[in-house]
N, C-alpha and C positions, 0 to 999 in steps of 0.2 A: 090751476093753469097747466095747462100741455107743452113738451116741449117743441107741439107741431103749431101752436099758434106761433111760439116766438121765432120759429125756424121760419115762419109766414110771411112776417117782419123783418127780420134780420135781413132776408134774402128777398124784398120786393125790390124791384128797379121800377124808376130808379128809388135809391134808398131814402128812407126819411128818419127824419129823427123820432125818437118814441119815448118814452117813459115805463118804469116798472113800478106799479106799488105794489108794496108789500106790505100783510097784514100790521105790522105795527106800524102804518103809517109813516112811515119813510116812502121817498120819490128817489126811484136812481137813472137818472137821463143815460141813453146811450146814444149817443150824439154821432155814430159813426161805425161801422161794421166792424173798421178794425180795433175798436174800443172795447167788442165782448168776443168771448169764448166758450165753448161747451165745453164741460170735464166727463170725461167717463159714459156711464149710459144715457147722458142726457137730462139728469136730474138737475145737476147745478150748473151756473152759468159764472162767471166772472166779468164784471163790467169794469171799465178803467175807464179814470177821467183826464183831461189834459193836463191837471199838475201830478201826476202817477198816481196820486188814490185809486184805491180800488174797493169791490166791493164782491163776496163772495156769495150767492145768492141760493138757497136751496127754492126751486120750484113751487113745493107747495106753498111756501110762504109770500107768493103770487098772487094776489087779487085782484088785480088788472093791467092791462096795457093801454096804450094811451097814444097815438099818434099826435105830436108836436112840432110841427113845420120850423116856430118860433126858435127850438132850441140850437139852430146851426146858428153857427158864427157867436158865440158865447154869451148870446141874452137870456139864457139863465145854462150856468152847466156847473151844478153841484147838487147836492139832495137838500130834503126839506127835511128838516133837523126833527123828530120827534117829539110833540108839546107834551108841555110836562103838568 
């Protein structure tokens, strides 16, 4: 994944909600622009959720984005716990 897709996302208006997976099967909802962050040259990203979790996210461990209208207003806003 590129930092120019999620830069794509982050900054479409108006904003929507999206999803990150990442290879090991985790889901981490960014439910709001000012919920993530870019560190540095744009490899990692930092997503925060409404009770302060967060989650620090290196790029290539990225394997898709996901537009999810559903997830404003908190009908789902946590990750998908990895099966075991």
């Amino acid at each position: 994944m590129t930092i120019e897709q999620i830069r794509r996302l982050y900054n479409a208006q108006p904003f929507q909600p999206f999803l990150i997976h990442l290879a090991d099967g985790r889901d981490v909802p960014v439910l709001h622009q000012e919920f993530m962050a870019f560190l540095g040259a744009g490899r990692t990203i930092i997503v925060t959720q409404p009770d302060e979790s967060f989650q620090i996210i290196d790029l290539l461990l990225v394997t898709a984005l996901e537009v999810r209208p559903e997830l404003v207003n908190g009908k789902k806003n946590g990750m998908k716990k990895k099966k075991s």
